[in-house]
Every structure is written in structure tokens, then in C-alpha cells.
N, C-alpha and C positions, 0 to 999 in steps of 0.2 A: 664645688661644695664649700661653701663659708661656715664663718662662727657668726654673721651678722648680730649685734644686739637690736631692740626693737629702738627706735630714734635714730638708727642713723641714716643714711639715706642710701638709697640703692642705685647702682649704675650697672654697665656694662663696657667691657672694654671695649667698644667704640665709640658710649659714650658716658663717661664716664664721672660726670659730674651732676652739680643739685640742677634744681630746677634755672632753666637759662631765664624763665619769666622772671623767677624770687631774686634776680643776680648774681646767677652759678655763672661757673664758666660752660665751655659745652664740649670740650675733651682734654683729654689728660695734654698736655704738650708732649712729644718726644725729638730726641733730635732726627735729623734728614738721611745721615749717616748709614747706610747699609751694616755698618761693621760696630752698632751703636747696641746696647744692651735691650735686650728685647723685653717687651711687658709679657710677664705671662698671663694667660686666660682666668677672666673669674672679674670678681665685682672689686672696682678699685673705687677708694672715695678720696674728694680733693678738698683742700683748703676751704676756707671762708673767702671769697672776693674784698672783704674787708680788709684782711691782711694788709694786700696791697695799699687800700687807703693810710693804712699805720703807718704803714710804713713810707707811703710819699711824705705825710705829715711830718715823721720821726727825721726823715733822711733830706727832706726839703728845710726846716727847721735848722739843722745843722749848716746846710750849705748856707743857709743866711748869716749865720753868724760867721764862718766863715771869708765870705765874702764882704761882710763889713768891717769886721777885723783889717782885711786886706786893705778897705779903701780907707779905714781910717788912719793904719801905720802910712801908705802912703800915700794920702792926699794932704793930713794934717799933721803926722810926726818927721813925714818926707825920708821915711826909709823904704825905699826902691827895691831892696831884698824883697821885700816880705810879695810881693809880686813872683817870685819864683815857687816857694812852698805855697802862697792862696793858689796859685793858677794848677799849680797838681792837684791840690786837693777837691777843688773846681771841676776841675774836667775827669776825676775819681766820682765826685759825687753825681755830676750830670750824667756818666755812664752806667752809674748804678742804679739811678732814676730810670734809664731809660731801656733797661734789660728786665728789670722788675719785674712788671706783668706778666712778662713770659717765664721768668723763672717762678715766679708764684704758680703758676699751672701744670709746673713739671714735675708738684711737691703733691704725689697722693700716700695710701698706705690701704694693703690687702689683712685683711682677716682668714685665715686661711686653718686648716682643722690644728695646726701643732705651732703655728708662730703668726706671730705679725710681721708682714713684708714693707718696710717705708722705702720708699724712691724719692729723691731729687735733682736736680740740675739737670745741665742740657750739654753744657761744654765739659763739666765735669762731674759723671753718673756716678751717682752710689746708691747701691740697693743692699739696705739690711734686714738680713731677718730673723728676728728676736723672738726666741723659744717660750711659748708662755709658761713653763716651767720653769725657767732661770729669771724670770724676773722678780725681783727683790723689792722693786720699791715704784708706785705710778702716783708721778706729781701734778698736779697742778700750777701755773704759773701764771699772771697775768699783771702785768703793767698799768698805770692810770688808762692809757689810749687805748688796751686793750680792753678793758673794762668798760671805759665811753661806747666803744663800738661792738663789747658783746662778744669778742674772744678768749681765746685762752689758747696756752701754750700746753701739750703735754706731752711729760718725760720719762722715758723710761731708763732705769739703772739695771742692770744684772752685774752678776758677780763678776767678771772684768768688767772696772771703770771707764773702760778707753772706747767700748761698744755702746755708752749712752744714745739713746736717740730720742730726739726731740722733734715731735711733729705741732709745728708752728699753724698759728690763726685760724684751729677749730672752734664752732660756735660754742659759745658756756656749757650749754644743753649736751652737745654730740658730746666734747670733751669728759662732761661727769659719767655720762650715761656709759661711752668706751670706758674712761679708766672704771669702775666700778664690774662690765662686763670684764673686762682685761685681769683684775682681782679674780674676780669667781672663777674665771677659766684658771689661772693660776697657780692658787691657791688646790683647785680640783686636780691638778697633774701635778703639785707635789708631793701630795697624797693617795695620789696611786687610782683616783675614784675615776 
């Protein structure tokens, strides 16, 4: 039994994502790991596949600079150093390129009757789950690229700062329609109704 608001999309834990025709994914990722954090049962919703797009753009955009920083200290100022810090940075950005998609699919979040449950990562799990009575404050965020491609970021505060969580590259839509659902639930259990 969920809190579902009406807009957002419905899965199952098997499969757990939008429509694979619309360019959903077509389940939750989890890691292989027997001794790995287990999903529990109930309707998980995932990202925008967009995301991803931002984020190759964001993170591909940087390695360019990057790497031409590299080539111009040394091809045309002929400092050979700079060869040591581009090629870290290099082969940092080409692994984060190329984990990406999969960690974008690892990143859902449950509606559940007393809290929201967010999960991410594959190598390093974390699952929070955020009382909708403690929550104080549900932001919206969204960047130019975000914007271009019809995302949004959103955040939630409660009364420890150090528990924020931020479920990254929901559609515009889902994002207003949750945080708004995410209020009225809220709001109604710190009130007692």
C-alpha cells in the first residue's frame, strides 16, 4: 500500500520503471551481491532517462576542456607536467562517463504510508527514509540543461541538516506534482489529521 499521487507513474518491483516505449528504463538496477541491500516490495519510481543525457553533456563538456587545457600547456607552452594532473582527470571523467547509466538506474524512491524511501548506487548503497512529518522544507532545483531537457531536481530538508536528500532528474510534471503531494501529506501528520 502506497501514498501514489495521481501523475506519477506506476511500477512494480520487477518492473519498475516508465514506459520503456516513452524511453524509461525497464528495472530498477541493483547490485549482484547476495549480501547487497535488499528492495523491499511495493511500487518504486525511477529517474527520467534524461538525466543521463545531462549529465553525459555536463560531464563530457568538462572533460573537453579538460583535455584541451592539457594539450594546449603541452603542445604550445611545452609544460610536460600538466600531462600528469589532465590524464587523472581524463581517465576520472571517462569512468564517470562510462558507469553513468547504470548508476542512473539504481536511483528510485518509494511512497510508502509514513515516509519516502530514496535508494542509490550500486558499489555504494544508501537507502533513506524520510518521515513525512519531519520534513520542513520540498525544493525545486533545476539548471539551464535541466530545464532544456524538462527535469528537475528535488529536495528534501528535515530538521537534521546532514539527512537532506535529493532525488535528481524527475520530469518537471512528476517533480511539482510529488513535492506538492509530499506537502499535503506532511503538512496532514504534523497536524495530527
Amino acid at each position: 500500500m502506497t501514498n501514489t499521487p495521481a501523475g506519477i507513474p506506476d511500477s512494480s518491483p520487477a518492473s519498475t520503471d516508465t514506459d520503456p516505449a516513452a524511453g524509461g528504463y525497464t528495472s530498477l538496477a541493483e547490485p549482484r551481491s547476495e549480501n547487497r541491500l535488499v528492495l523491499e516490495s511495493g511500487v518504486w519510481h525511477q529517474i527520467s532517462p534524461k538525466y543521463v543525457r545531462v549529465q553525459f553533456i555536463s560531464t563530457g563538456s568538462f572533460l573537453l576542456i579538460v583535455v584541451a587545457a592539457m594539450l594546449v600547456l603541452t603542445l604550445l607552452m611545452h609544460q610536460t607536467w600538466a600531462w600528469i594532473p589532465g590524464g587523472i582527470l581524463t581517465v576520472i571523467l571517462v569512468w564517470t562517463l562510462a558507469i553513468l547509466p547504470r548508476q542512473a538506474r539504481s536511483i528510485g524512491y518509494q511512497l510508502r504510508d509514513d515516509d519516502l524511501v530514496f535508494r542509490r548506487g550500486i558499489l555504494w548503497q544508501r537507502f533513506v527514509a524520510v518521515p513525512y512529518g519531519r520534513m520542513q522544507l520540498v525544493d525545486i532545483t533545476h539548471g539551464p540543461l535541466d530545464r532544456g531537457f524538462g527535469i528537475a531536481q528535488l529536495k528534501f530538508v528535515t530538521a537534521a541538516a546532514t539527512t537532506g536528500v535529493v532525488i535528481p532528474g524527475l520530469e518537471q510534471q512528476t517533480a511539482e506534482t510529488l513535492r506538492d503531494h509530499l506537502i499535503e501529506v506532511a503538512e496532514s501528520r504534523r497536524t495530527g489529521l
